[in-house]
C-alpha positions as CSV (number, residue, x, y, z in Angstrom):
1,X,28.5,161.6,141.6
2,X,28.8,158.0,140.4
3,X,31.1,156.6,138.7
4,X,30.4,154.7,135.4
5,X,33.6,152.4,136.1
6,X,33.4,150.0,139.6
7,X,36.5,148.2,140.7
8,X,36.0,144.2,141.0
9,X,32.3,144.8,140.8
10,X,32.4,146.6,143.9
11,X,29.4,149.2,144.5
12,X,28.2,150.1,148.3
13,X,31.2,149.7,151.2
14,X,31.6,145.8,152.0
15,X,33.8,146.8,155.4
16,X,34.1,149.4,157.3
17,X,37.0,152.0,156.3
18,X,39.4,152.1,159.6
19,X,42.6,153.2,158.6
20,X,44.3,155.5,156.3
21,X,48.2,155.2,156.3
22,X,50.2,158.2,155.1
23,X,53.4,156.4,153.7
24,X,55.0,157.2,150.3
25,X,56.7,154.5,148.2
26,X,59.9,153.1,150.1
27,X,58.8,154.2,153.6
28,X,58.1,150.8,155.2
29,X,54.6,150.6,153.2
30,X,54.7,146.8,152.4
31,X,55.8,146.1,155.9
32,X,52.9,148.0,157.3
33,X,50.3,146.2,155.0
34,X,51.5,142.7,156.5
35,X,51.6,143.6,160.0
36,X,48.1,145.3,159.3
37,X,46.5,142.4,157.9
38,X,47.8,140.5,161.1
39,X,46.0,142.7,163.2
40,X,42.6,142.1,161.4
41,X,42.3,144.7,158.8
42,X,41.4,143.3,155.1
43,X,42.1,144.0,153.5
44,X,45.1,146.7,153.4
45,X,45.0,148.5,149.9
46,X,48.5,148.7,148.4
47,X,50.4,149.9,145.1
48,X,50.4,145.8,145.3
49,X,46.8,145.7,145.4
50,X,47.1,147.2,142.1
51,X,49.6,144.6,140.5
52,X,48.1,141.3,142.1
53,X,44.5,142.0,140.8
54,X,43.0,140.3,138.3
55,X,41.0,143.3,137.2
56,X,44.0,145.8,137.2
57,X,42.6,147.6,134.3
58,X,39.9,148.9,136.2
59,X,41.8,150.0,139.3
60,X,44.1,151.8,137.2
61,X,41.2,153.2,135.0
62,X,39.7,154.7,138.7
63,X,42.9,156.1,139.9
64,X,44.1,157.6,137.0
65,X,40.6,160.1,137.0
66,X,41.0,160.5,140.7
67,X,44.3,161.8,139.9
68,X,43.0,163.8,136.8
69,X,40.0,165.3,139.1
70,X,42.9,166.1,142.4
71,X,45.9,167.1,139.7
72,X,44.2,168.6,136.5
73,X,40.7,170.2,137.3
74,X,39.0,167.0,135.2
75,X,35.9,166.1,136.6
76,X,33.9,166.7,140.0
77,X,35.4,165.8,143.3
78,X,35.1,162.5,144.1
79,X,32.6,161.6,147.0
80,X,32.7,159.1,149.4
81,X,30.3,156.9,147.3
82,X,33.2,157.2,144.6
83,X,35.9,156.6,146.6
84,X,33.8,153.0,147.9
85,X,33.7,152.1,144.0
86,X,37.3,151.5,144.6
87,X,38.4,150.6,147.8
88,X,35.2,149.4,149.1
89,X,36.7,146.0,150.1
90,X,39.4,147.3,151.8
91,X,39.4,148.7,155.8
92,X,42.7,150.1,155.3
93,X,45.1,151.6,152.6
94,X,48.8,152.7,152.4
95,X,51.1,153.5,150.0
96,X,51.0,154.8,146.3
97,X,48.6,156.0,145.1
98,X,46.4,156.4,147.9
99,X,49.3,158.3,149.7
100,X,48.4,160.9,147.1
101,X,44.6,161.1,148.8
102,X,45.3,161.1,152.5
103,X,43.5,164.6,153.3
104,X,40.8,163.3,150.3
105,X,40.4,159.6,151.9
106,X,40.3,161.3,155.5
107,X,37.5,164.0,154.9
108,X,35.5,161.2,153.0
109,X,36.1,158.7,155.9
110,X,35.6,160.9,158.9
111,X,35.4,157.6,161.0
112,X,39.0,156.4,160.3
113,X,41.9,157.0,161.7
114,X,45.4,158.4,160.6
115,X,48.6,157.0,160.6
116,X,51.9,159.2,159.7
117,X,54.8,156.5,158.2
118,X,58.0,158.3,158.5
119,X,60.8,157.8,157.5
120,X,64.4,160.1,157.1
121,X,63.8,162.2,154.0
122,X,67.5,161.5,152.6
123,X,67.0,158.1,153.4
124,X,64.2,158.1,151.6
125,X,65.3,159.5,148.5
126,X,68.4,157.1,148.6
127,X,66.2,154.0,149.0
128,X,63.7,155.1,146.2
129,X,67.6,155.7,143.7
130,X,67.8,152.0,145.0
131,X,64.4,150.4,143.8
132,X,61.8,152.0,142.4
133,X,63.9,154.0,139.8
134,X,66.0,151.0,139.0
135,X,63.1,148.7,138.3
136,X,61.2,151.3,136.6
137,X,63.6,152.0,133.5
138,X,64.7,152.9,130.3
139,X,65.0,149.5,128.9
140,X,61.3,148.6,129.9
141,X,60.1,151.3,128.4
142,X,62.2,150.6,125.2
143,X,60.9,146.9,125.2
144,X,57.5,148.6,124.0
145,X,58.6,151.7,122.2
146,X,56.3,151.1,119.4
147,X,53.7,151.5,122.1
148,X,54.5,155.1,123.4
149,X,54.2,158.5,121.7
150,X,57.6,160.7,122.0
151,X,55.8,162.4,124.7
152,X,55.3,159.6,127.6
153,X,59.0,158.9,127.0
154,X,59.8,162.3,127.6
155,X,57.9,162.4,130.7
156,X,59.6,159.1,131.8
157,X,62.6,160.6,131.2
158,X,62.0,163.7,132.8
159,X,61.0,161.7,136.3
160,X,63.8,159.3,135.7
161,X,66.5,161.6,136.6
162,X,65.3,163.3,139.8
163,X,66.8,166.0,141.9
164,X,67.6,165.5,145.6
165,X,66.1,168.9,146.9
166,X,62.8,169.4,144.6
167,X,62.5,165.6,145.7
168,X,62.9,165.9,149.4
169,X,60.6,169.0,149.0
170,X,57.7,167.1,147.8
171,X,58.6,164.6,150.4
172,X,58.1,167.0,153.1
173,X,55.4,169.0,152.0
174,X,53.1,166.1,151.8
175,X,53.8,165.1,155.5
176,X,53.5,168.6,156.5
177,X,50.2,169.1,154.6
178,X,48.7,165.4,156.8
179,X,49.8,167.1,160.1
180,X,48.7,170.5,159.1
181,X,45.2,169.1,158.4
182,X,44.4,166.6,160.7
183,X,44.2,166.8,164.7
184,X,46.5,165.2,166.7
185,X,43.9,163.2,168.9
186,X,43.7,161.7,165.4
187,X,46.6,161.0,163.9
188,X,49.6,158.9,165.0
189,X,53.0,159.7,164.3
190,X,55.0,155.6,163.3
191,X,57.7,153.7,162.1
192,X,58.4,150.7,161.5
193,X,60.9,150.8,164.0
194,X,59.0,151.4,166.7
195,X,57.0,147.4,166.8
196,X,54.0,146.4,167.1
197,X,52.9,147.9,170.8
198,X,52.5,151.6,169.9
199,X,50.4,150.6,167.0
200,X,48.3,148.0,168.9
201,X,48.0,150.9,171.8
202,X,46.4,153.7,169.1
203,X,44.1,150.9,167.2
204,X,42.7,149.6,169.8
205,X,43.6,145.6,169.2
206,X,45.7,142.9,171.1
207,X,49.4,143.2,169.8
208,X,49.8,139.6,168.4
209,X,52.0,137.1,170.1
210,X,54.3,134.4,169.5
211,X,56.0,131.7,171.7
212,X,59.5,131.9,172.4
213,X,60.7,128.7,171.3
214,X,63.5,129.2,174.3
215,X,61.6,129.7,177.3
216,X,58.0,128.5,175.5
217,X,56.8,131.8,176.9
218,X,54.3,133.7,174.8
219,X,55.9,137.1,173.8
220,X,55.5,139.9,171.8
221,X,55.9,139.1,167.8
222,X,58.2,140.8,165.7
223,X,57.1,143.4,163.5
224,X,57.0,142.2,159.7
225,X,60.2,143.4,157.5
226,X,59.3,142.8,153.7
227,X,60.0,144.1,150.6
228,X,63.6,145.2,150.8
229,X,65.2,146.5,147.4
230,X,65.6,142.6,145.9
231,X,62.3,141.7,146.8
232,X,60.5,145.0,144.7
233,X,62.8,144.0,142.0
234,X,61.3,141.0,141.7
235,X,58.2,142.1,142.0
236,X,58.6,144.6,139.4
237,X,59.5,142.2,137.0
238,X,57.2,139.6,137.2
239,X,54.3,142.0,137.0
240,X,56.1,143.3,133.6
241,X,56.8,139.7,132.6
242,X,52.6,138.5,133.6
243,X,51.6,141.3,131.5
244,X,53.6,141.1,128.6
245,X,52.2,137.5,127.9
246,X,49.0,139.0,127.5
247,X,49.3,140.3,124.8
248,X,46.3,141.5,122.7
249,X,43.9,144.2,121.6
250,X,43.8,145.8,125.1
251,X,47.7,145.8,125.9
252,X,48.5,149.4,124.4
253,X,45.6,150.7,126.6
254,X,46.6,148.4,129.6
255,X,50.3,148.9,129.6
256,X,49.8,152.9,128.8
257,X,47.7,154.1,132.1
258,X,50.0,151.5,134.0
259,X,53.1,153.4,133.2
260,X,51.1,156.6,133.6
261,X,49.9,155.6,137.1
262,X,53.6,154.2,137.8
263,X,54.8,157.9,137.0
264,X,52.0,160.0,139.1
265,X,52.0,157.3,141.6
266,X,55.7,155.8,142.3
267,X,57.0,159.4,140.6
268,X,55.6,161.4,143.1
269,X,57.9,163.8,143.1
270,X,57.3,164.8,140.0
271,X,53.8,166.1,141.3
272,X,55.9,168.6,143.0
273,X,58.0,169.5,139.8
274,X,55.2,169.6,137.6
275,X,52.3,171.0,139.5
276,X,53.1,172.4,143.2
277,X,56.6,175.4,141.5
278,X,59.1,173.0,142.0
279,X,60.0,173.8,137.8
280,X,63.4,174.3,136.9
């Protein structure tokens, strides 16, 4: 099926899809993307993607019926010809929201392969407390009331205060769901942790080097580290800052389906509460 909307003009595949990273938000996904784009894969689709594109509307517009078609029935399956529409520039994704489409991505992209970003569940849950719900908030939300029906608040609310076990649930489940689905000669099992030679080993490219500026030997480089809890805050808000100046007609659409991609994307968990019996 085609779709009527194409991401930054993108229609047939531009690169070859490689790589699909299973990662949710606050598991190292930002690191990953810059280590991957040192080893040769542009580009690396990210929740960042997303943000830094000048044509975020239509990303958005894509993903949010991908997730209607996957969460709510709307719509035919998306194809591989659909799934180019939107990532066809990019030979690898991680993170939200693609994290959502692993098992989707992987059957449409028989080719690629599968990396497993893991990450302590608590840990996980703790680090997400520390960023993405923080940067995410009330007061945001309240800066554009006038924009928002009672409902959207509701749900904001609703994902806002999460519980540690339905959350670490969803957490689980989704990891359990990759392995369960795809073979092991296929999959890797990572963390950020680990460096840059296990990763180099499974892709199949040179592990990048760098010259001790002690002995002036060339030795392995370090893996990247970005995007700790200060950095995403900044992030956050200078996205919400950028789009705030522009606005116009298309703000109440624009700034609607961001929020809503922001709650079915960095609120995962919710997916677990609203749709998979975690209800309370």
């Amino acid at each position: 099926m085609s779709r009527g909307l194409e991401a930054e003009g993108v229609g047939a595949r531009q690169v070859p899809m490689r790589l699909m990273v299973h990662g949710v938000q606050r598991t190292g996904s930002m690191s990953r993307r810059s280590a991957l784009h040192q080893l040769g894969f542009h580009t690396c689709y990210h929740m960042a993607s997303i943000m830094e594109s000048q044509n975020m509307e239509t990303d958005i517009d894509l993903w949010i019926e991908a997730l209607e078609v996957k969460f709510d029935g709307k719509g035919e399956k998306w194809t591989r010809e659909d799934w180019d529409k939107l990532l066809g520039r990019s030979q690898a994704c991680v993170d939200m929201p693609s994290a959502l489409f692993t098992l989707e991505l992987a059957e449409a992209y028989p080719e690629a392969k599968i990396i497993i970003l893991n990450r302590d569940a608590d840990g996980w849950f703790e680090s997400c407390l520390g960023s993405v719900y923080k940067t995410l908030n009330l007061t945001f939300l309240e800066t554009v009331q006038s924009l928002y029906c009672a409902a959207l608040n509701t749900r904001h609310r609703a994902w806002y205060y999460p519980e540690l076990e339905k959350a670490v649930a969803w957490f689980n489940k989704s990891y359990k769901d990759v392995r369960d689905a795809i073979t092991e000669e296929r999959r890797f099992e990572f963390s950020v942790k680990d460096g840059f030679a296990p990763l180099c080993k499974f892709l199949g490219v040179s592990a990048p080097l760098v010259k001790d500026e002690e002995t002036g030997e060339m030795v392995l480089a370090p893996f990247p580290h970005v995007n700790d809890r200060v950095a995403f805050g900044s992030r956050v808000s200078k996205t919400k800052g950028q789009r705030f100046k522009t606005a116009n007609s298309r703000l109440f659409a624009m700034i609607s389906k961001t929020v809503t991609l922001g709650v079915m994307g960095y609120g995962g968990y919710i997916l677990w509460k609203a749709r998979l019996g975690g209800r309370t």
